[in-house]
Residue frames as qw, qx, qy, qz and C-alpha x, y, z in Angstrom:
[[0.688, 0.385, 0.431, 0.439, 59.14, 86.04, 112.97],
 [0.276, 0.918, 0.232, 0.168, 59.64, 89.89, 112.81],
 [0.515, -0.766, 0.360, 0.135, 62.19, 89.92, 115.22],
 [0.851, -0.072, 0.460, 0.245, 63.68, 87.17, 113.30],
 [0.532, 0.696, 0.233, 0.422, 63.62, 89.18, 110.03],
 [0.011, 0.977, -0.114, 0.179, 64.88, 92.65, 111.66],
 [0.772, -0.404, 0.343, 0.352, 67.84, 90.30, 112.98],
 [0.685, 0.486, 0.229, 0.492, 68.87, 89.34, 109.08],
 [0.348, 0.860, 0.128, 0.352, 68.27, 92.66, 108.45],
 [0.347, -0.907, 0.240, 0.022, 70.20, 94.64, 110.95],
 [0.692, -0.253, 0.365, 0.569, 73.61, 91.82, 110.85],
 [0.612, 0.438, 0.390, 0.531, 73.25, 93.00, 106.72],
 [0.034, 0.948, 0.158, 0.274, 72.51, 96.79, 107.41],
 [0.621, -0.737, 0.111, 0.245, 75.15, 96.78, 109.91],
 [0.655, -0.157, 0.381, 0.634, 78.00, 95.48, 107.69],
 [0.382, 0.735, 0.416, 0.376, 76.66, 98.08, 104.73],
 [0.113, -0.990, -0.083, -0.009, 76.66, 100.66, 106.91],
 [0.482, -0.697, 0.338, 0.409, 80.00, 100.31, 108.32],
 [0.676, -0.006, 0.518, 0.525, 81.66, 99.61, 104.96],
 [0.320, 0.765, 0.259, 0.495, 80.30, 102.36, 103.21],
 [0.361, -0.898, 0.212, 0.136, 81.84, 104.36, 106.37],
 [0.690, -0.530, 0.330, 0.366, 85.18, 103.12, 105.42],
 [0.569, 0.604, 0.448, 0.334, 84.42, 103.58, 101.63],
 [0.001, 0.977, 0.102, 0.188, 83.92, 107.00, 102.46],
 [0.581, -0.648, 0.368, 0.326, 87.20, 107.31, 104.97],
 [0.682, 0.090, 0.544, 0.481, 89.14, 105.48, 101.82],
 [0.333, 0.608, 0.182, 0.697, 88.46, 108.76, 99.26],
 [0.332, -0.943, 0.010, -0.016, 89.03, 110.77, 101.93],
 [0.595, -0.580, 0.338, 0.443, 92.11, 109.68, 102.77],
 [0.673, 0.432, 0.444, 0.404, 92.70, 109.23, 98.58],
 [0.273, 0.836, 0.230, 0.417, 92.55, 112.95, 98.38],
 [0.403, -0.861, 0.310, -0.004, 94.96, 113.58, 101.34],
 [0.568, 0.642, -0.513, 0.052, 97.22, 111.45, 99.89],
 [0.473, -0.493, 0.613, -0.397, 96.92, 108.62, 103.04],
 [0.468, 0.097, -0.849, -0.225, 97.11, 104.94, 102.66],
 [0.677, -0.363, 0.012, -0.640, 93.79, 104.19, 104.30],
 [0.881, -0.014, -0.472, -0.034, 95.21, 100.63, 104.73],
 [0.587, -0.125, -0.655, 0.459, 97.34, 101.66, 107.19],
 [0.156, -0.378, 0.392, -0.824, 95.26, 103.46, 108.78],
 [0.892, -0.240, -0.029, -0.382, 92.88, 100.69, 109.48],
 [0.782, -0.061, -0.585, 0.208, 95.58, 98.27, 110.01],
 [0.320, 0.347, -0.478, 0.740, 96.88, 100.86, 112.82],
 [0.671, -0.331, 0.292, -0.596, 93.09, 101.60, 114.63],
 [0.883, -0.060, -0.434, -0.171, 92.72, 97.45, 114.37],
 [0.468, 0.287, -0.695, 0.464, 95.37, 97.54, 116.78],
 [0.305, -0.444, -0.009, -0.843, 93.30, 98.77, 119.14],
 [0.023, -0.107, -0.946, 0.305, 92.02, 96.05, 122.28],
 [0.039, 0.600, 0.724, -0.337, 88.31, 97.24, 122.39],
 [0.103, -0.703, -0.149, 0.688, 86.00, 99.74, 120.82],
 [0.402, 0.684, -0.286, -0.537, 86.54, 99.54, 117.31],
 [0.793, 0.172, 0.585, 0.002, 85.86, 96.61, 114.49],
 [0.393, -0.319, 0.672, 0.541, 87.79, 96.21, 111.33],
 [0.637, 0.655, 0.341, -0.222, 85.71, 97.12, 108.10],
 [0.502, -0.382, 0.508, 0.587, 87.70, 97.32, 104.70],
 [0.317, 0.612, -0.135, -0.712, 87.27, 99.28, 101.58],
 [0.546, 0.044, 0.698, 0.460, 86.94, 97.71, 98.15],
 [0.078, -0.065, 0.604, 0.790, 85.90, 98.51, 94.76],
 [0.506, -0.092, -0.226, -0.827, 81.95, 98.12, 95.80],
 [0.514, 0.102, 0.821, -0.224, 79.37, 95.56, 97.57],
 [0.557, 0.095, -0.578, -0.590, 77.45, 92.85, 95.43],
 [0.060, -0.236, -0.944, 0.223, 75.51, 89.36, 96.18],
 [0.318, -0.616, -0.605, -0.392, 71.88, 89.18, 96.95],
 [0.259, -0.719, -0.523, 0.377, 71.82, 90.74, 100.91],
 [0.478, -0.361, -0.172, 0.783, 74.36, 93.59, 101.09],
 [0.170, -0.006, 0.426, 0.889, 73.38, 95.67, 98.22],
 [0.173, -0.226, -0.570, -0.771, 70.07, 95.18, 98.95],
 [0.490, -0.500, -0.673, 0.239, 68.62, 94.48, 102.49],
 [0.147, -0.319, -0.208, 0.913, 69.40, 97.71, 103.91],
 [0.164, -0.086, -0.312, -0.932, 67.57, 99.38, 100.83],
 [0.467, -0.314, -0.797, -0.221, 64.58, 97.04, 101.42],
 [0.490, -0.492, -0.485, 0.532, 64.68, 97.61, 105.33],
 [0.145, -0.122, -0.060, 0.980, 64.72, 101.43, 104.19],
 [0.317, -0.304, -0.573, -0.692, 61.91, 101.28, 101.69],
 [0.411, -0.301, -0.832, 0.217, 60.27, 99.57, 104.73],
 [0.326, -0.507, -0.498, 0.624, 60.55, 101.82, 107.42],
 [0.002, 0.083, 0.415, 0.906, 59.47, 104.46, 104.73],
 [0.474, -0.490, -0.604, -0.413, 55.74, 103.31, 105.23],
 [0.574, -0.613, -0.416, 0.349, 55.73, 103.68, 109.01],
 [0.105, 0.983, -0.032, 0.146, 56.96, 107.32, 108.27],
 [0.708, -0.622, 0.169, 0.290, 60.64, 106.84, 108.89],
 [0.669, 0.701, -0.231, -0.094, 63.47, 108.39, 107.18],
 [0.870, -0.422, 0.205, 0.154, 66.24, 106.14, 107.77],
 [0.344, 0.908, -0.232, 0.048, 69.41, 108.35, 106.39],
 [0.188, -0.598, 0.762, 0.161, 72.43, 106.60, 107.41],
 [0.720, 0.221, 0.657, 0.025, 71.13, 103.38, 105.11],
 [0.623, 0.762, 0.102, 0.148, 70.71, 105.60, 102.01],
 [0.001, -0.897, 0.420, 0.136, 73.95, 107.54, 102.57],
 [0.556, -0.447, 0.687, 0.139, 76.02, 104.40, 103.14],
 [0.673, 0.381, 0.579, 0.256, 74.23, 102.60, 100.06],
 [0.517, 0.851, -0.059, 0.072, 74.74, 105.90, 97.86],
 [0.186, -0.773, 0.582, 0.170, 78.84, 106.03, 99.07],
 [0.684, -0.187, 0.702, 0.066, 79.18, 102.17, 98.12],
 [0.707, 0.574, 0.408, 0.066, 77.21, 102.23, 94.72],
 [0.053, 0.953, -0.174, -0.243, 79.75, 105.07, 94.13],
 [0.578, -0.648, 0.461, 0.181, 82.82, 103.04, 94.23],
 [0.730, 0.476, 0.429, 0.240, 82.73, 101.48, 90.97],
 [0.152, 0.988, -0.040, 0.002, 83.32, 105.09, 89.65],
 [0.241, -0.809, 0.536, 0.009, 86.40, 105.77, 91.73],
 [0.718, -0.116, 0.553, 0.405, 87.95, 102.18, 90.56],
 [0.701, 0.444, 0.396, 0.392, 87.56, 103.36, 87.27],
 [0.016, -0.993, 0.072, -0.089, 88.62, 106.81, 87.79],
 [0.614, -0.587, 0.503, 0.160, 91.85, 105.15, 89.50],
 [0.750, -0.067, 0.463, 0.467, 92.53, 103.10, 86.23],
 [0.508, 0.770, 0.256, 0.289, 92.19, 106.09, 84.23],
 [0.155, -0.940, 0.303, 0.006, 94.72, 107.82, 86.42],
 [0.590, -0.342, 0.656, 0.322, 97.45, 104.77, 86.40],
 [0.828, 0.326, 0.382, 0.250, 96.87, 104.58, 83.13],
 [0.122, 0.980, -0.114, 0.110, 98.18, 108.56, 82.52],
 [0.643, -0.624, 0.416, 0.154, 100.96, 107.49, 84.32],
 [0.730, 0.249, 0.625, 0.122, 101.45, 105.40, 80.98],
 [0.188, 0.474, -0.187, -0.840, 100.72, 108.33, 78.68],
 [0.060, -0.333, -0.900, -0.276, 97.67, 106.02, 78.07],
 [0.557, -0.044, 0.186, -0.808, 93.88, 106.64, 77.89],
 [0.624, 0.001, 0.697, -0.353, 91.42, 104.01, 78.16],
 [0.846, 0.470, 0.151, -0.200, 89.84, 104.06, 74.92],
 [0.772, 0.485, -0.366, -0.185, 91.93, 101.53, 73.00],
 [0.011, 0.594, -0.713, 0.372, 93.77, 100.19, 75.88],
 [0.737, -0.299, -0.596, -0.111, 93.30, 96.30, 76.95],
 [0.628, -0.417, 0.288, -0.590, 91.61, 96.21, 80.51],
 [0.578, -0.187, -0.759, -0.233, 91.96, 92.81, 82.14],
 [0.598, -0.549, 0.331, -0.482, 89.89, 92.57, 85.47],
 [0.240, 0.146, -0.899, 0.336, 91.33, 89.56, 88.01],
 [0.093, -0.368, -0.815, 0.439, 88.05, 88.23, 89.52],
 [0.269, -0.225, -0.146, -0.925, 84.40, 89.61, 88.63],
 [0.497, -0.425, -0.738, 0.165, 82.77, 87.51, 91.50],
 [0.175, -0.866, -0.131, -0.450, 81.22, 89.59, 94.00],
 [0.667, -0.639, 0.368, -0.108, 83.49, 88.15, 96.70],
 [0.051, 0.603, -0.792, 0.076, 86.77, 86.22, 97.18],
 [0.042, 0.181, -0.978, -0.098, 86.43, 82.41, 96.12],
 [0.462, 0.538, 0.651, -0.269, 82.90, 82.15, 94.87],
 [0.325, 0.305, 0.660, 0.604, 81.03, 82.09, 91.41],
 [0.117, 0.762, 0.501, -0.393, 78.49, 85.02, 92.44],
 [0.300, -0.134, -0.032, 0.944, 78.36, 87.51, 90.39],
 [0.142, -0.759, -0.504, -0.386, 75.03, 89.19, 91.19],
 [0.091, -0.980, 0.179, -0.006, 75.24, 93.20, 91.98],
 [0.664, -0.277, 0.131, 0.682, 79.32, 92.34, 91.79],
 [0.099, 0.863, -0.189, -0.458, 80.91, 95.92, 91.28],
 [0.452, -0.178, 0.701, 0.523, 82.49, 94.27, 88.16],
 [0.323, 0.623, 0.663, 0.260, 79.76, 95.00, 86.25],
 [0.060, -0.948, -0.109, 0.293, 79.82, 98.80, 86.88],
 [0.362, -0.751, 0.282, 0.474, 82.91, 98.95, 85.93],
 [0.497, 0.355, 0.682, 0.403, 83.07, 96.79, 82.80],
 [0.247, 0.787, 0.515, 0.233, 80.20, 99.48, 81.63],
 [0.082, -0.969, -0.004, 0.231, 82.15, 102.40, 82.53],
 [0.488, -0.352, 0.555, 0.574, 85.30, 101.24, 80.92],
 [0.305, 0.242, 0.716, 0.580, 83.71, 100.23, 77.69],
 [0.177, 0.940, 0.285, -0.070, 81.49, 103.97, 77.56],
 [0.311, -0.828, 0.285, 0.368, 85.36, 104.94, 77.68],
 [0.829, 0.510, -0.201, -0.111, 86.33, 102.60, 74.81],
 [0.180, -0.634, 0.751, -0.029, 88.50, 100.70, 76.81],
 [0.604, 0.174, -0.770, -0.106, 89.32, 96.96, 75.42],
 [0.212, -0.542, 0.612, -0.535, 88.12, 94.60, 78.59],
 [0.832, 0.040, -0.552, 0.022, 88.50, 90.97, 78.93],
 [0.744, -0.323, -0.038, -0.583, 88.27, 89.09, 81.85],
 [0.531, 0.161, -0.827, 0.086, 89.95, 86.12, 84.09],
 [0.618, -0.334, 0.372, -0.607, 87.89, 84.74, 87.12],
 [0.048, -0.177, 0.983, -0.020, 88.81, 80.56, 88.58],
 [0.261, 0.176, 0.851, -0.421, 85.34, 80.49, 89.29],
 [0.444, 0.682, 0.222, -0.537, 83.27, 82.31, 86.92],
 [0.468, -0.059, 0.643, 0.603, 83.26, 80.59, 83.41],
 [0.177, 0.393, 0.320, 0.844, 81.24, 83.56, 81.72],
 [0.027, -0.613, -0.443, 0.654, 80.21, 86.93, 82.68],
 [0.213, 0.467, 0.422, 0.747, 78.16, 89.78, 81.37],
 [0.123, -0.414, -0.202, 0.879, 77.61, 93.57, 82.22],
 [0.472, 0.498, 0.134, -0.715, 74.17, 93.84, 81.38],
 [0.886, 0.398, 0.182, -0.153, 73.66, 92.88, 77.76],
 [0.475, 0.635, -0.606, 0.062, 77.60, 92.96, 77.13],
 [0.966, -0.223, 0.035, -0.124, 79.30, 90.22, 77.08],
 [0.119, -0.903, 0.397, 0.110, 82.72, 90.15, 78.51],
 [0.727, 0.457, -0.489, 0.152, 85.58, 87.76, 76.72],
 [0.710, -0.664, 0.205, 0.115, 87.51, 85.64, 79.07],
 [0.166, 0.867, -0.463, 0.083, 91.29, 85.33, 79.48],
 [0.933, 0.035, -0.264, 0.241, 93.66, 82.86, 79.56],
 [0.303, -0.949, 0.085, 0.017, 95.93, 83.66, 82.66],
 [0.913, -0.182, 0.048, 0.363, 98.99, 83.89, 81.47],
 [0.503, -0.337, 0.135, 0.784, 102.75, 85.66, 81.06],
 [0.155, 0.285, 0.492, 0.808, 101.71, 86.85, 77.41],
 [0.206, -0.808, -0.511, -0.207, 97.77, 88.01, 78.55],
 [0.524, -0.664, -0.197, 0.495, 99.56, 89.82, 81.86],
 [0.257, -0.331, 0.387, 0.821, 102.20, 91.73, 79.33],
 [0.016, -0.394, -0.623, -0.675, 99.62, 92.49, 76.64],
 [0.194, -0.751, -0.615, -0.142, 97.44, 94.20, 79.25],
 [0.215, 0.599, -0.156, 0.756, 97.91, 97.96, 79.32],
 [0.465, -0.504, 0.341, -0.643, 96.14, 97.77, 83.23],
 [0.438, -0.169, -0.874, -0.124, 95.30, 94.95, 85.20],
 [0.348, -0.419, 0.312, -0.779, 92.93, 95.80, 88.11],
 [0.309, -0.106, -0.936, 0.136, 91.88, 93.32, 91.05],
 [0.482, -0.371, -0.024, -0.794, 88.49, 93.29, 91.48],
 [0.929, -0.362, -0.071, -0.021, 87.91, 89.75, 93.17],
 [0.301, 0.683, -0.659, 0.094, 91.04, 88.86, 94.95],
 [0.924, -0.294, 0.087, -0.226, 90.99, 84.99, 95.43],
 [0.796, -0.510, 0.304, 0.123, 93.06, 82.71, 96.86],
 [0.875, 0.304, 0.307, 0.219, 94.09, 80.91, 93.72],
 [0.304, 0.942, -0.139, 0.032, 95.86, 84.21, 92.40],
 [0.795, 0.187, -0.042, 0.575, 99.63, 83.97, 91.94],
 [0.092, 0.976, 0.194, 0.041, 99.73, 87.82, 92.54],
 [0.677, -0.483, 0.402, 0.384, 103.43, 87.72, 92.64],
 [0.476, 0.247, 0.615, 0.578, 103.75, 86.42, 88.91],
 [0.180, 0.912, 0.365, -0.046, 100.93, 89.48, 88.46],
 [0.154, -0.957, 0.095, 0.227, 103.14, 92.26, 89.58],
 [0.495, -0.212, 0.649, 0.537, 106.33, 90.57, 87.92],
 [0.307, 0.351, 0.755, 0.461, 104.47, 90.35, 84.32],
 [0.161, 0.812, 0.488, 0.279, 101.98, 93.26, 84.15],
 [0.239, 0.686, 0.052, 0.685, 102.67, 97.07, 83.17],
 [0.159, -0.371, 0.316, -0.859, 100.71, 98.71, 85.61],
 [0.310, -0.419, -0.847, -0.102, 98.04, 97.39, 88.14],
 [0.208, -0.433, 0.244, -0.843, 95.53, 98.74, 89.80],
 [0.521, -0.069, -0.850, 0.030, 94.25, 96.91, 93.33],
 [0.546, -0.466, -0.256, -0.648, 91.14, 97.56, 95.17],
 [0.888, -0.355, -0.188, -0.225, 91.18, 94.92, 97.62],
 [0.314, -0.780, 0.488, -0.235, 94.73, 95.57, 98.68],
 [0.996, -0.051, 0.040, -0.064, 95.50, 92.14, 97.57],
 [0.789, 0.431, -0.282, 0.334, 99.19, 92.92, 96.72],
 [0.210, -0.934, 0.190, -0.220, 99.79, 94.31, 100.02],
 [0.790, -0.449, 0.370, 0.192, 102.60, 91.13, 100.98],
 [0.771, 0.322, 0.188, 0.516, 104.65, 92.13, 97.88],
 [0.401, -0.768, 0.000, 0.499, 107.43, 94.32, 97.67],
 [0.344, -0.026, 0.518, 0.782, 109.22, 94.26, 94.46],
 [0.003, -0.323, -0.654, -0.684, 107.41, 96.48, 91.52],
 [0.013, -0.697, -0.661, 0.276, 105.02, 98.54, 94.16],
 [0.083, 0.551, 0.167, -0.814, 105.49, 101.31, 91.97],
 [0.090, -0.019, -0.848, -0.522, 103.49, 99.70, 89.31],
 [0.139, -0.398, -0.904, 0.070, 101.00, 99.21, 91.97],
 [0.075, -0.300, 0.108, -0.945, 97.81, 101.72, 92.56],
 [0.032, -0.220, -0.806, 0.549, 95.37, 101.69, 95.57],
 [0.058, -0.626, -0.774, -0.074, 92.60, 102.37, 96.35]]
């Protein structure tokens, strides 16, 4: 049974780790002015030697965010300091930030600021086509918009109310008018169901974490990355 448990743990510590490597790669490359996407789509090409991890906007659910730490605390008692677990989990919890730092730069673009500007987020699930949203980096962000006084409301297929902490976030009705009345839109879940076409057609400016608009072409200079 211990083996069994240090299995879980490791598959969960594994993916943390490596994603909070590519987190980290992803504002690296942000500040060199590189689309990190293609630089992972270009190592992926690779035959051997090197596995596909992919930035986003932050882990959530019940393991990722929290096995590793757990499996750290752990190995804490047995005198161990296990430093690539905390690093990876302090680059990830970061990421929230840097989405909202991103819509505060597309919005400049605008000769907008946040406060008074409607926010809608696409997806506050912690993942792509599920209702989770426990640790989902939506919440981080929500609370860092609205310390910014930014207006932020809310459309998710699966998720028929959410709240960030003790706020509670208004949902949206997804349509033309909501899309054009929203000074940002930012994709924080990007499920299936999305239309993301009709997005980029109808809204201002967007901003898209999860690289979900990468098969569109028209209006990509509306569009900001990660």
């Amino acid at each position: 049974t211990r083996v069994a448990e240090m299995i879980k743990l490791l598959e969960n510590t594994f993916r943390s780790v490596n994603i909070g490597l590519v987190n980290e790669i992803a504002l690296m490359c942000d500040k060199m002015g590189i689309d990190v996407w293609e630089v992972i789509e270009g190592a992926a090409t690779k035959p051997f030697g090197f596995t596909a991890f992919y930035p986003g906007p932050g882990l959530g659910g019940h393991c990722l965010p929290i096995d590793p730490l757990y499996l750290s605390w752990k190995a804490k008692i047995f005198g161990f300091e296990a430093r690539f677990i905390e690093l990876a989990a302090r680059v990830n919890a970061s990421m929230p930030e840097h989405v909202v730092t991103k819509i505060v730069t597309a919005l400049n673009t605008r000769k907008k600021c946040v406060s008074g500007s409607n926010i809608l987020l696409l997806g506050v699930a912690y993942k792509k086509d599920v209702s989770d949203t426990r640790e989902s980096p939506a919440i981080d962000i929500v609370l860092g918009l609205r310390r910014m006084g930014g207006n932020v409301s809310y459309h998710d297929f699966h998720v028929g109310e959410f709240s960030a902490g003790d706020v509670s976030v208004p949902k949206a009705e997804l349509t033309e008018a909501v899309l054009k009345k929203a000074d940002c839109v930012v994709v924080v879940t990007d499920h299936s169901e999305y239309d993301y076409a009709s997005v980029v057609l109808h809204a201002d400016i967007i901003v898209d974490p999860r690289n979900a608009l990468k098969a569109i072409r028209q209006g990509r200079e509306k569009i900001h990355k990660l």
